[in-house]
LOKOL-822258 format. One record per residue (C-alpha): x, y, z. Coordinates in pm, 1 decimal. Example, Ala and Ser with C-alpha at 12.3 -4.5 7.8 and 13.67 -1.06 7.14 Angstrom:
<rs>
R        u        v        w
R   1230.0   -450.0    780.0
R   1367.0   -106.0    714.0
</rs>
This chain:
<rs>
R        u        v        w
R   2389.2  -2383.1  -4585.9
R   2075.3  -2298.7  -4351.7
R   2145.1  -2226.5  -3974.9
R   1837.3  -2310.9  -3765.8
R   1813.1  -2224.8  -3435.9
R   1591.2  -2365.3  -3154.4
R   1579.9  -2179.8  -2830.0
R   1386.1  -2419.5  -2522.0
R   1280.1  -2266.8  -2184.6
R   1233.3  -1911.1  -2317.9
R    886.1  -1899.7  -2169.0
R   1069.2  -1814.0  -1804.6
R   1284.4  -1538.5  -1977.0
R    992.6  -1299.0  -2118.3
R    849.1  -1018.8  -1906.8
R    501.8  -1142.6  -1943.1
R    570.9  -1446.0  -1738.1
R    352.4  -1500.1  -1424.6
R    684.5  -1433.2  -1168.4
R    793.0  -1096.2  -1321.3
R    382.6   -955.7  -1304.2
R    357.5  -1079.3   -935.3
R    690.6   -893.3   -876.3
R    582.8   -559.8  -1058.8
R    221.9   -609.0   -871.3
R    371.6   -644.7   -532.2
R    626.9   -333.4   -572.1
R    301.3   -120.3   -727.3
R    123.4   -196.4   -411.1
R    410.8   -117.5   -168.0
R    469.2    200.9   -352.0
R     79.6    283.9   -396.9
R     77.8    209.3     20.8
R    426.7    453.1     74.1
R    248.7    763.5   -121.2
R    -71.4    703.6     94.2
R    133.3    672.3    380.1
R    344.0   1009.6    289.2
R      7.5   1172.1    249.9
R   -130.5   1048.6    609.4
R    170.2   1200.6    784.6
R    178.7   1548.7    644.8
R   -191.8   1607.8    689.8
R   -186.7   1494.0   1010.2
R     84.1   1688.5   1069.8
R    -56.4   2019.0    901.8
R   -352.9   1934.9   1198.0
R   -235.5   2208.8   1428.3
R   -395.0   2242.1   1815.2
R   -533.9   2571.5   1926.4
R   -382.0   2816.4   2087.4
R   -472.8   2795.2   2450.2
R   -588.6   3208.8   2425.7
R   -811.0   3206.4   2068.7
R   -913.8   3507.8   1896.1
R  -1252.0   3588.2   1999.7
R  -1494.1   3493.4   1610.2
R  -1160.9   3293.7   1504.0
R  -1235.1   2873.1   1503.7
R   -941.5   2673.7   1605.3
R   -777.0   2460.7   1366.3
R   -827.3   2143.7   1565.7
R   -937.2   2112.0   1907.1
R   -828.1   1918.8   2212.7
R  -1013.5   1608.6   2224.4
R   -904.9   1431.9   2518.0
R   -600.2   1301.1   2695.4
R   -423.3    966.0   2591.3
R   -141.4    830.1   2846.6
R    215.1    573.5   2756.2
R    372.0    391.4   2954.0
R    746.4    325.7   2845.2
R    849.3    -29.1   2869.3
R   1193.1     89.2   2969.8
R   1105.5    246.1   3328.0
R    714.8    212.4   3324.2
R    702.0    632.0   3284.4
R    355.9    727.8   3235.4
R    363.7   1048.4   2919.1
R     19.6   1210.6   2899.2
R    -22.4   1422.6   2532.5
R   -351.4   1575.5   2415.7
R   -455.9   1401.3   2090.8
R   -694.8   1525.2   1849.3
R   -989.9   1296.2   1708.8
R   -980.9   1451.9   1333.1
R   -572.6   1330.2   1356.7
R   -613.9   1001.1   1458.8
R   -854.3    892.7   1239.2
R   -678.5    937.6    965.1
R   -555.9    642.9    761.8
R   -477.0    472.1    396.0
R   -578.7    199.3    230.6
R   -539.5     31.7    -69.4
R   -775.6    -59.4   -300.1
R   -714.6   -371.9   -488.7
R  -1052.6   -331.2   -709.3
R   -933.1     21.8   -835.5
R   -567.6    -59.2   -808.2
R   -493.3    253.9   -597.2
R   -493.0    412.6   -266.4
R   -724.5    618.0    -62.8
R   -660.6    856.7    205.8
R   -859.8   1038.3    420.3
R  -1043.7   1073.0    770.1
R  -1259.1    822.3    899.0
R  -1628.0    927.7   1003.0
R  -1719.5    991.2   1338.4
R  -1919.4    729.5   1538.6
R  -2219.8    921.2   1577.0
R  -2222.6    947.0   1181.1
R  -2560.6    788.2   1180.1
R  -2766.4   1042.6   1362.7
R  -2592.7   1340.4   1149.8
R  -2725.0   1470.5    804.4
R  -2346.7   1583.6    698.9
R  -2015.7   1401.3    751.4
R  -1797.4   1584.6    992.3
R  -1459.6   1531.6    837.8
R  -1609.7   1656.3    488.4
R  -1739.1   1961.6    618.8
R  -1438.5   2039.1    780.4
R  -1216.7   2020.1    435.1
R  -1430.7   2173.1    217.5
R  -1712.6   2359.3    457.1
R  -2062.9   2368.2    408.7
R  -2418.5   2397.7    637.3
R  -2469.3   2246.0    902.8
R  -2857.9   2225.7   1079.2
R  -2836.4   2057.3   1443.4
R  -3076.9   2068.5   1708.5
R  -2995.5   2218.9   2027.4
R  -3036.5   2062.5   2332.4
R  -3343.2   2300.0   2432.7
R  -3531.2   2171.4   2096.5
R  -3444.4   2491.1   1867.1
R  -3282.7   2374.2   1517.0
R  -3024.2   2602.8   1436.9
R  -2844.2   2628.9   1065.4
R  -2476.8   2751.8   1097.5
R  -2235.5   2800.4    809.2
R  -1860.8   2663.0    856.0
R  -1581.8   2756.0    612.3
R  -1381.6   2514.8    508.3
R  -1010.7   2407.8    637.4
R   -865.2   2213.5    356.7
R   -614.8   1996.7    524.8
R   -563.8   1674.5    279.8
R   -574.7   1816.2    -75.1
R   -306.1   2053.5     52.4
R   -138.1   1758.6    208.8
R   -118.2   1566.6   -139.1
R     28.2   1881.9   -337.1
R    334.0   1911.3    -58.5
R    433.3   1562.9   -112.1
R    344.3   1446.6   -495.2
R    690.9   1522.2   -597.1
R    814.6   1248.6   -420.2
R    609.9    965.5   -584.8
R    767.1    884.7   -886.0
R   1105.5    811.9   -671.9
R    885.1    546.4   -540.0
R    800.9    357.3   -817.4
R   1155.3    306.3   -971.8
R   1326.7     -9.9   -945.2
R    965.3   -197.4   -902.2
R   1098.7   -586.7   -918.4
R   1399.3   -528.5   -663.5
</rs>
């Protein structure tokens, strides 16, 4: 006596079927997009102001860029906080060509009449030759201030929590 067995409809079962990749593709990119924006918030928050009384030779960590105001729906309450221009151009991104995510500042808007990029000089350091505005070109050397690499180190142990449990 020979058993055979016929099984119908398995196509919808297997985990190479079209629903189950668009479900592990859509939890990949909502995890990739948590780590990036884990990253974002600690090195924006490692982005410390300057102390209003610096030490004389000593650079401040991030200067005072300008005021921004809120008004409070609640009770129309105007808040005025100082805000930094390296912190809030910060972002994440991801990047569906490369399948991961990138981090980082965005460049200045005056990018295009600088030889360096501001943000990269101010991670890693580097020259910088300006002109002054009497006409004199002047070279100065800036060390750097590593904010993001130290920013991905303090929160990597939390990433493979985020990728568990992918489909649900």
């Amino acid at each position: 006596m020979s058993l055979t067995v016929t099984i119908r409809g398995t196509e919808a079962s297997f985990f190479d079927s079209e629903k189950v990749i668009r479900l592990a593709q859509r939890g990949t990119i909502r995890s990739l997009s948590r780590c990036g924006a884990y990253v974002r918030t600690e090195s924006k928050s490692s982005i410390r102001y300057a102390q209003k009384s610096a030490t004389p030779g000593q650079p401040p960590r991030a200067k005072r860029g300008g005021m921004s105001r809120t008004t409070t729906k609640k009770d129309g309450s105007t808040k005025t906080r100082s805000v930094s221009p390296l912190k809030e151009l910060i972002y994440f991104a991801y990047d569906p060509v490369g399948k991961s995510v990138v981090v980082g500042p965005q460049d200045f808007k005056n990018r295009a009449t600088k030889t360096y990029r501001v943000p990269t000089v101010l991670e890693s350091g580097g020259s910088v030759t300006a002109r002054t505005p009497t006409g004199r070109v002047v070279s100065r050397r800036y060390a750097g201030n590593p904010f993001m690499a130290p920013a991905l180190r303090r929160v990597q142990a939390k990433f493979p929590s985020f990728f568990t449990n992918l489909l649900g």
